[in-house]
DORO-37541 format. One line per 10 residues: number of its first residue (from 1); their letters; for each residue y, x negated, z of N, C-alpha, C. Coordinates in steps of 0.05 Angstrom, whole numbers, plus 5000, padded with zeros to 4 digits. Atoms other than C-alpha are relative to their C-alpha. Layout:
# residues N
NUM = A = Y/X/Z/Y/X/Z/Y/X/Z | ... $
***
This chain:
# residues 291
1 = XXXXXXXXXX = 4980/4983/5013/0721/8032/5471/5014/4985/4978 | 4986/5011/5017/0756/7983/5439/4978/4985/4965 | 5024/5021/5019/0695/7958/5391/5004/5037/4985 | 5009/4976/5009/0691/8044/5375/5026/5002/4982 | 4976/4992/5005/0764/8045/5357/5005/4981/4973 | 4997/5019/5031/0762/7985/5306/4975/5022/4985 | 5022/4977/5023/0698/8025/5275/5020/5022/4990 | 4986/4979/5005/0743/8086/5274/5020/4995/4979 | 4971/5019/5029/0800/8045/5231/4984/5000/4980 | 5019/5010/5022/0744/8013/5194/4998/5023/4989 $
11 = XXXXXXXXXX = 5007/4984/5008/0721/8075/5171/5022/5018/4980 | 4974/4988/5018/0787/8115/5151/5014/4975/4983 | 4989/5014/5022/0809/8058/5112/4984/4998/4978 | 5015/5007/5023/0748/8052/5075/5007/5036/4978 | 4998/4969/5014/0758/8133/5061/5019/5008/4977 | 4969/5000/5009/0832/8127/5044/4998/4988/4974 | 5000/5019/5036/0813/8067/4989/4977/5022/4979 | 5014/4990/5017/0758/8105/4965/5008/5032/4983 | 4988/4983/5018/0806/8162/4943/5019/5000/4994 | 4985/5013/5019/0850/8119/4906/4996/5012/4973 $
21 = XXXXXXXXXX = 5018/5012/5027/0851/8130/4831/4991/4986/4987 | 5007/5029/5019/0813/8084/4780/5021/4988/4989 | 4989/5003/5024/0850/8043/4744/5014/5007/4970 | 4990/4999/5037/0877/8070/4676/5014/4973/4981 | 4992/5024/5024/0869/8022/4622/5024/5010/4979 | 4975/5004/5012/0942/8008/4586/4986/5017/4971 | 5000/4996/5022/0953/8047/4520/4991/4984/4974 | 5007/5029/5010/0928/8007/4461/5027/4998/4981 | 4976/5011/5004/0983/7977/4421/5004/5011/4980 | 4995/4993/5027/1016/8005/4360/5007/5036/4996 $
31 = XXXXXXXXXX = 5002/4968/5005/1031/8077/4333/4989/5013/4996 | 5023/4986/5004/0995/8131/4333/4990/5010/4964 | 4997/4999/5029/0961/8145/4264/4992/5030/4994 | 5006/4968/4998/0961/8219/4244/4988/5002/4970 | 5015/4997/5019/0905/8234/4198/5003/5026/4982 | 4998/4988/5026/0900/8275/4134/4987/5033/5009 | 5020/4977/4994/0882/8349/4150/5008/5028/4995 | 4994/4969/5015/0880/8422/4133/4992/5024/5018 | 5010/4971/4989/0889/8485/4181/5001/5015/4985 | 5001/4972/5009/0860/8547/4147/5001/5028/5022 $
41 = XXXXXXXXXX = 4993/4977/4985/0879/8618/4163/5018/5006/5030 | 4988/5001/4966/0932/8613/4224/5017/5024/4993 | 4982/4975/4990/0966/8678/4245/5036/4992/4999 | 4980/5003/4994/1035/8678/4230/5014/5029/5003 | 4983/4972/4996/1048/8758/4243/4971/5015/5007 | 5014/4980/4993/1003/8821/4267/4983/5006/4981 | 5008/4991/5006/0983/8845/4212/4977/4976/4976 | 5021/5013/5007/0916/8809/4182/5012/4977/4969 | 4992/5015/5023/0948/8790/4118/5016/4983/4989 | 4992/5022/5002/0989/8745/4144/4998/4977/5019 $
51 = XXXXXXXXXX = 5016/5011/4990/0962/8697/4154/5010/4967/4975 | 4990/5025/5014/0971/8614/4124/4989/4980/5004 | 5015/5019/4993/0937/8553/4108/5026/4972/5010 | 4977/5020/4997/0980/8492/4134/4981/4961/4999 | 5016/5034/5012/0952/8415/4094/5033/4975/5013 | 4988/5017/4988/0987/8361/4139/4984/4971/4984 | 5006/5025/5009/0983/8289/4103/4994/4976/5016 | 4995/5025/4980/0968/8223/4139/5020/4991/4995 | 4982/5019/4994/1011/8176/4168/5023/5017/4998 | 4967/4983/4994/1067/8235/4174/5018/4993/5018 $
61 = XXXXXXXXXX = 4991/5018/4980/1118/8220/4207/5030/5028/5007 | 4978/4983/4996/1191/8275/4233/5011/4999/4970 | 4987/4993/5027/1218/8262/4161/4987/5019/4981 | 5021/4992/5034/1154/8285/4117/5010/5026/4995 | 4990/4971/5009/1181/8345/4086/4984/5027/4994 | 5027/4967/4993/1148/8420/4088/5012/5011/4968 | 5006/4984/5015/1134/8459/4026/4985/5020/5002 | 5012/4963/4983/1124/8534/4027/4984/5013/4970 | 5014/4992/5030/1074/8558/3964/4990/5034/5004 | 5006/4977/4994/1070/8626/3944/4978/5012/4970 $
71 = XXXXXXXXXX = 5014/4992/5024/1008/8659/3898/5008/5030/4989 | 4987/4979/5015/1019/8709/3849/4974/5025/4998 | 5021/4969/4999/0979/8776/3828/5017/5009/5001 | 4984/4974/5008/1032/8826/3796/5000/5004/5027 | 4995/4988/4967/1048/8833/3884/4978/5020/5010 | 5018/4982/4986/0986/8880/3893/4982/4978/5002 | 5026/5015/4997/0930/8828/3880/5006/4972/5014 | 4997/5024/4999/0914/8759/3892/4998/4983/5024 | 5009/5022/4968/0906/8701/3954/5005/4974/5001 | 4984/5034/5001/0927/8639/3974/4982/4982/4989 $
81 = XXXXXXXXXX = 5022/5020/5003/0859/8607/3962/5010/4985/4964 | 4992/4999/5025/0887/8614/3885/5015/4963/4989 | 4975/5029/5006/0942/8557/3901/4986/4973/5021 | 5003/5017/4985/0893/8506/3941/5002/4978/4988 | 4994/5030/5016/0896/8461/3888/5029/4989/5000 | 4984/5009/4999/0968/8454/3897/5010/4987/5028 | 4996/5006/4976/0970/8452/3970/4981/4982/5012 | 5018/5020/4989/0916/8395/3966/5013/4977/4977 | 4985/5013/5011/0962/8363/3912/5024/4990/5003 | 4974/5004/4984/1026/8364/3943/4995/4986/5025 $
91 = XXXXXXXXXX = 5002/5013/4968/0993/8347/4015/4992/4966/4988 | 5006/5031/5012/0966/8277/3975/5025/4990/4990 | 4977/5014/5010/1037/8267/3951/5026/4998/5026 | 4983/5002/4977/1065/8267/4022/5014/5017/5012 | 4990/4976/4999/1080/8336/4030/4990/5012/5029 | 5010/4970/4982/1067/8384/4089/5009/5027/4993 | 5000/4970/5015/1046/8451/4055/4993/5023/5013 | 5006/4966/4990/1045/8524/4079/4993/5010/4975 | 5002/4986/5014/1006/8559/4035/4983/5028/5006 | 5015/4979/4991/1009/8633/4049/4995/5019/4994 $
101 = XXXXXXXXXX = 5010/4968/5015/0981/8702/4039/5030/5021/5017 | 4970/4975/4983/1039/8774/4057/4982/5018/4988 | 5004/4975/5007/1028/8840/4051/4998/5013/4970 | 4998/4996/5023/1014/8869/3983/5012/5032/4986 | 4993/4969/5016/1039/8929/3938/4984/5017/5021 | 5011/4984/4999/1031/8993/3967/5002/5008/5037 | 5002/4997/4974/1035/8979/4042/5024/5002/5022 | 4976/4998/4988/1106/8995/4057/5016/5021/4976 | 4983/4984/5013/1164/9044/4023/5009/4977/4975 | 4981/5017/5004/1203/8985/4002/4977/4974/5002 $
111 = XXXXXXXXXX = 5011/5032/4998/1152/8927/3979/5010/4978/4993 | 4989/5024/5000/1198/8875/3958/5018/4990/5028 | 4994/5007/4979/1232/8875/4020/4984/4987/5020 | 5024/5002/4990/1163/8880/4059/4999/4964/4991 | 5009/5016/5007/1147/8825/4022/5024/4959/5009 | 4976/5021/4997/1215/8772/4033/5008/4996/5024 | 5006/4999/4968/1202/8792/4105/4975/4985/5002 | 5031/5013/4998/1134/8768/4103/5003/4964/4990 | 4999/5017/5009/1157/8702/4069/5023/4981/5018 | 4973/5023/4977/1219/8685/4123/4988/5001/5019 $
121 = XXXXXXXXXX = 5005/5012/4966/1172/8697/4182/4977/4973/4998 | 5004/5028/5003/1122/8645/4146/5012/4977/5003 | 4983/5025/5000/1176/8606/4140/5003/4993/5028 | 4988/5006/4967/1205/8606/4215/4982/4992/5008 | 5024/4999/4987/1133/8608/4241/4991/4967/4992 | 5005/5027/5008/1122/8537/4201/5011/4986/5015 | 4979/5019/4995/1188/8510/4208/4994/5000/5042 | 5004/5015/4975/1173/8512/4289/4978/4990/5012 | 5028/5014/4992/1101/8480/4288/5010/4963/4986 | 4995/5027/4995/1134/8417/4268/5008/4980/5019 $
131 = XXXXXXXXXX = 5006/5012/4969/1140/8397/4342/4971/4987/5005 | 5034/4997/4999/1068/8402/4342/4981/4990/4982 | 5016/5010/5017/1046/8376/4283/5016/4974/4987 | 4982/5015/5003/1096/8326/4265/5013/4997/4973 | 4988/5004/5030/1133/8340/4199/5041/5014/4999 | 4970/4996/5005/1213/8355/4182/4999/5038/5007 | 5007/4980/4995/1221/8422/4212/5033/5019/4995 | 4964/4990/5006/1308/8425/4188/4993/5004/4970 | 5005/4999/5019/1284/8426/4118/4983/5017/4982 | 5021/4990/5017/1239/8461/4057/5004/5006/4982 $
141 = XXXXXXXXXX = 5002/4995/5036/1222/8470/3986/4987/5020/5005 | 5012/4976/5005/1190/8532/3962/4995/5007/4969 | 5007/4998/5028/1145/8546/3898/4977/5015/4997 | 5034/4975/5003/1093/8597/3871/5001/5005/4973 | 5015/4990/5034/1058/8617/3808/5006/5027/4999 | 5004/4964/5016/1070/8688/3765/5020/5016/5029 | 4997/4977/4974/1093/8744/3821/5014/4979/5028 | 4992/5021/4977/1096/8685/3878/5022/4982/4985 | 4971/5021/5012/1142/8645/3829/5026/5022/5009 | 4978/4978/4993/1192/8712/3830/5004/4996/5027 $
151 = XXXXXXXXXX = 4996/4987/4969/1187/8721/3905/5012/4968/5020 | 4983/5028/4980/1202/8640/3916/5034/4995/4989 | 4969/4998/5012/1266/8648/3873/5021/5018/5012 | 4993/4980/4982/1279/8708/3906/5012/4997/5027 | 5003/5025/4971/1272/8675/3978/5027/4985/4991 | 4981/5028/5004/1319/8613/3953/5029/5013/4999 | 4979/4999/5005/1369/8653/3921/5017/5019/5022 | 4985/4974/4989/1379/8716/3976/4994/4999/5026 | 5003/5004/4970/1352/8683/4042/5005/4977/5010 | 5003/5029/4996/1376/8620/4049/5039/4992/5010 $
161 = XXXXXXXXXX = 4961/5003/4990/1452/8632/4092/5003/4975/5008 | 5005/5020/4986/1423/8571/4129/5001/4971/4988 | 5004/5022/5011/1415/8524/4081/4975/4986/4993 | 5026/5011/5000/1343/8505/4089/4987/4997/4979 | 5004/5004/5016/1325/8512/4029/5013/4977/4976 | 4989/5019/5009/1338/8450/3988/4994/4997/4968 | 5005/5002/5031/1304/8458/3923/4979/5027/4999 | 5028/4985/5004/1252/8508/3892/4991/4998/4973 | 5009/5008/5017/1212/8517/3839/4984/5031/4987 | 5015/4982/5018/1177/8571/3790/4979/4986/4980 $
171 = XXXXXXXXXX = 5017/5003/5013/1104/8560/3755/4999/5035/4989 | 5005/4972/5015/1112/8627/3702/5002/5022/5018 | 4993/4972/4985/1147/8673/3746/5016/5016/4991 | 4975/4976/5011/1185/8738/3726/5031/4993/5011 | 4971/4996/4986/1263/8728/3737/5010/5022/4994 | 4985/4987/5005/1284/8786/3696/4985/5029/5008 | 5024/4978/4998/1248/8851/3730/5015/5027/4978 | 4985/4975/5005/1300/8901/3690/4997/4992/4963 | 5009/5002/5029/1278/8862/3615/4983/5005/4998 | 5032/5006/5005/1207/8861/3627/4996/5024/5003 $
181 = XXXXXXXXXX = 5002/4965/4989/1211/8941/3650/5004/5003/4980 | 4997/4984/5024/1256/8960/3591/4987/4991/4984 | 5011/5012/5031/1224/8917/3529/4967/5010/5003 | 5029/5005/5006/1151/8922/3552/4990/5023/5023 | 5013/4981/4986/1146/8991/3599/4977/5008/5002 | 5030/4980/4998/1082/9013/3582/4978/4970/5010 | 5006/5011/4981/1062/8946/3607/4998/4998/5023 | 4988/5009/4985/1095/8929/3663/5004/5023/5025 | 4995/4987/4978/1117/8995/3695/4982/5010/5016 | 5016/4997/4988/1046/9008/3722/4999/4979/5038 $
191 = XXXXXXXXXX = 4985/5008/4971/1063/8949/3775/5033/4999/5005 | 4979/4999/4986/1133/8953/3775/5007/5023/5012 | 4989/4974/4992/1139/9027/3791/4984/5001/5038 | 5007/4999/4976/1098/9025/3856/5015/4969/5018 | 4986/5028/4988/1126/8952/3873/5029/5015/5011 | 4969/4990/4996/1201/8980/3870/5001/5024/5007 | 4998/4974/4993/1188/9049/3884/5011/5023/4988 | 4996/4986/5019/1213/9082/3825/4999/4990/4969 | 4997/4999/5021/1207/9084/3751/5025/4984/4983 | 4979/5000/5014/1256/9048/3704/5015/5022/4979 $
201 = XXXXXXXXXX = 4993/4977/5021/1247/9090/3642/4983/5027/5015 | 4970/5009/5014/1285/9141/3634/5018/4986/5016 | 4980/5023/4981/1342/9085/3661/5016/5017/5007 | 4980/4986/4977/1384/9109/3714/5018/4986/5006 | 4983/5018/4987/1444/9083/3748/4993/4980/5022 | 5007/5002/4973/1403/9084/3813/4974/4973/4987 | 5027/5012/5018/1341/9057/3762/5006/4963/5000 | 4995/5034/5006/1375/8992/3737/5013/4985/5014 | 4983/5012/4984/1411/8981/3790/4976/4983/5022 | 5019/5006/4991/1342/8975/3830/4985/4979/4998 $
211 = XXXXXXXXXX = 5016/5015/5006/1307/8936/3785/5010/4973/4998 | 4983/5027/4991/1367/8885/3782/4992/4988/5015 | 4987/4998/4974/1377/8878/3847/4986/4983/5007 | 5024/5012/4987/1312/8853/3853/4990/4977/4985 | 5002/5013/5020/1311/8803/3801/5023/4966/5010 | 4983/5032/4999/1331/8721/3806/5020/5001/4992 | 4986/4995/5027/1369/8733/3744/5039/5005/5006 | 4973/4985/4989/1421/8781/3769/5000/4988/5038 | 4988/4996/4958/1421/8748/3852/5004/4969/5001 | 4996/5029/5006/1436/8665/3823/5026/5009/5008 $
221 = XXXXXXXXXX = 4972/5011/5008/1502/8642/3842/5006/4965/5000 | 5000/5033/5003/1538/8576/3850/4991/4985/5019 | 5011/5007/4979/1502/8564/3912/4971/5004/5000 | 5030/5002/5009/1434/8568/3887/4990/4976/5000 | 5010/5026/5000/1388/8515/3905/4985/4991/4966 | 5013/5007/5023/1363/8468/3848/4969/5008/4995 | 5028/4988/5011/1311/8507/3816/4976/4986/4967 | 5014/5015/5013/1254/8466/3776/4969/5028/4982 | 5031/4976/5008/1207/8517/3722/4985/4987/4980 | 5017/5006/5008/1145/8515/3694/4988/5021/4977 $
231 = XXXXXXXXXX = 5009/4976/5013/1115/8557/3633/4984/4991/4981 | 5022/5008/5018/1056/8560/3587/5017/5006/4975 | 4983/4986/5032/1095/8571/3506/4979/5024/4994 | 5015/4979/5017/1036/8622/3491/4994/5024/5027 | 4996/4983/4981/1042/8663/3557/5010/5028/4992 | 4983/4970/5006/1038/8736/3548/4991/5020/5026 | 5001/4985/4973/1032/8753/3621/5030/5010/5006 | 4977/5008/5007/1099/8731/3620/5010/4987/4994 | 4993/5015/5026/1136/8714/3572/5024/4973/5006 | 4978/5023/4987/1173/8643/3576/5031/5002/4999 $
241 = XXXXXXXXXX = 4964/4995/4999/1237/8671/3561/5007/5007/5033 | 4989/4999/4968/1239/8692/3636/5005/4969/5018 | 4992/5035/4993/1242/8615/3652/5014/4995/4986 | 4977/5005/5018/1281/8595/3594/5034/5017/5010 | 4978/4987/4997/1331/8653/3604/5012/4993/5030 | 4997/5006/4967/1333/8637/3681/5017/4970/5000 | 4998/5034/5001/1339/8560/3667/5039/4996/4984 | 4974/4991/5011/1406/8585/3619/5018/5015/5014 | 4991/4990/4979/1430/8622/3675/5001/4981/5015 | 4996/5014/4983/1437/8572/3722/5015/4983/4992 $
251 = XXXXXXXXXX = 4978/5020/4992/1463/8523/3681/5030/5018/4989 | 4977/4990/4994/1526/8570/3673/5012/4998/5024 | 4994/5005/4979/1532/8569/3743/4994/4975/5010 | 4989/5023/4992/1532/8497/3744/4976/4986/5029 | 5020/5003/4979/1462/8494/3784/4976/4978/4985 | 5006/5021/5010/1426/8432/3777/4967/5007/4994 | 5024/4988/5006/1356/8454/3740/4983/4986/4982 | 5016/5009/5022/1299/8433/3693/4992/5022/4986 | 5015/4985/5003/1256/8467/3658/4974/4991/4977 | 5010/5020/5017/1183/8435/3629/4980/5027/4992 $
261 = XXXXXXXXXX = 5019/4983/5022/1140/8474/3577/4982/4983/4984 | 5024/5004/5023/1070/8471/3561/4991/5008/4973 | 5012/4986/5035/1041/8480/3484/4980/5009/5011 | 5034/4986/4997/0981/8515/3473/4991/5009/5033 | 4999/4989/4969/0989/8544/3548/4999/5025/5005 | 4992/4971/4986/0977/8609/3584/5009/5001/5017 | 4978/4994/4980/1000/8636/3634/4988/4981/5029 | 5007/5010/4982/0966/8585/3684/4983/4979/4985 | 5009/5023/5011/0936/8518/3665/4990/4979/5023 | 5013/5003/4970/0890/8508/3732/4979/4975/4996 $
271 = XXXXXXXXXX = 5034/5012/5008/0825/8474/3698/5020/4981/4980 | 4982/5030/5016/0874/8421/3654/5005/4981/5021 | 5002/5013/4984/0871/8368/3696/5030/4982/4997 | 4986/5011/5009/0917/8329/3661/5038/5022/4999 | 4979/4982/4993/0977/8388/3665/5006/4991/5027 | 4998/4996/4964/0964/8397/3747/5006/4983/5000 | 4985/5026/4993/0977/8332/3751/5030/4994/5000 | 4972/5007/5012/1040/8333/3710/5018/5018/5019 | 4986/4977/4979/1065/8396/3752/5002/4988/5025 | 5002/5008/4968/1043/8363/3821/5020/4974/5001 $
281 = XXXXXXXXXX = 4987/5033/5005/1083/8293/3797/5027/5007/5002 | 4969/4991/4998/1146/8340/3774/5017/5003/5020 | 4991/4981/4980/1143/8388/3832/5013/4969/5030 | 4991/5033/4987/1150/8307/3870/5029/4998/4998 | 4974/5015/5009/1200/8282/3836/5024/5018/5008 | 4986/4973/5001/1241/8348/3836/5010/5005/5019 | 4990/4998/4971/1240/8352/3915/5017/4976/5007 | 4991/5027/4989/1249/8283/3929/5028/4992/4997 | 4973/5007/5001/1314/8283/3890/5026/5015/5007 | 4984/4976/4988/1339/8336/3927/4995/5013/5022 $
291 = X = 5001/4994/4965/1339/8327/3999/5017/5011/5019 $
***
């Protein structure tokens, strides 16, 4: 009995060690290094078209700062793919970029609203994947070409109670929607009339009050973040006086601004290598000094 009883030990001890865990070899030493990378297409709302690429930089770290890029297309057309070159130029200059697609002309009563809805839930929807991805998630810049330039000025100047917004920027965006209606209607009012939902001309009370309303121009005050623009001189998409005039507006209100103009430029200067550059170096400098 007593020879069965040591076996019996013997045995449950060997059982007991044998469902131990292994070992785990120690962490290896040093910080983790977070590599250079680019999520396309992530859901940031229901409806298909919004949707956002998000270019995370290496070696990021809780400070790296988020930039929100918006493409243009007169608000009916157009795609984010438009602005990858910026959101693969900014992510190389230490940036973490949201660059995203919203809803276009046509798919609501009220598309500028539609649309400044579509651009704060990008925003929120970013600003809380910086847990997760590791970039400054109290912070953001915001900048877009043509249509997306308007709608990041827009954004800065009429959604921003919070503060989060620290700087922005315009590449040849409309500020004035109530000059570009009256001077150049038979242009213009084909997308502004379905954008805004009514006609300028003939001008109304209700008319210009509309087209204001909706305009950088008339919604700057002294609390406007420092706004940095960009414009081709031979641009007849639109015309650089909407930067210029914008850039003169602000500094009345005492709002700390640039404003850099290309020669021999249209309304986008994508395939100049030597421009993109100069824009991607500004759009740098521009944030950085205004944290």
């Amino acid at each position: 009995m007593r020879l069965q009883q040591i076996s019996a030990i013997t045995l449950l001890t060997y059982l007991l060690s044998s469902c131990q865990p292994s070992p785990v070899d120690p962490p290896p030493n040093g910080p983790v290094v977070l590599r250079d990378t680019t999520i396309n297409n992530i859901l940031y709302g229901a409806d298909p078209a919004q949707k956002l690429d998000l270019g995370l930089p290496a070696n990021r770290t809780s400070n790296t700062p988020l930039v929100v890029i918006i493409h243009g297309g007169g608000w009916a057309t157009g795609d984010k793919n438009e602005l990858t070159w910026a959101l693969n130029g900014l992510k190389q200059r230490g940036f973490a970029v949201a660059n995203i697609n919203y809803r276009l002309t046509l798919n609501t009563a009220d598309n500028y609203k539609m649309q400044l809805d579509d651009i704060d839930s990008a925003v929120q929807f970013t600003l809380r994947q910086s847990a997760v991805h590791t970039f400054n998630g109290q912070k953001l810049y915001i900048v877009g070409h043509s249509a997306g330039g308007h709608l990041s000025l827009c954004y800065a100047y009429t959604r921003n109670a919070n503060g989060k917004v620290k700087a922005a920027g315009s590449l040849a965006g409309p500020t004035d929607l109530f000059a570009m209606a009256y001077y150049s209607f038979n242009i213009y009012n084909p997308l502004l009339n379905p954008y805004l939902g009514m006609p300028l001309i003939p001008v109304t009370p209700a008319s210009e009050q509309r087209y204001k309303s909706c305009s950088p121009q008339y919604q700057a005050t002294t609390t406007a973040p420092a706004t940095i623009f960009f414009h081709g001189e031979l641009d007849i998409i639109v015309n650089p006086d909407q930067s210029s005039g914008m850039y003169a507006k602000l500094g009345t209100l005492g709002v700390d601004r640039k404003l850099v103009l290309y020669p021999l430029t249209f309304h986008d200067w994508w395939t100049d290598g030597t421009k993109v550059a100069n824009t991607l170096d500004e759009l740098k400098t521009w944030f950085n000094n205004h944290p």
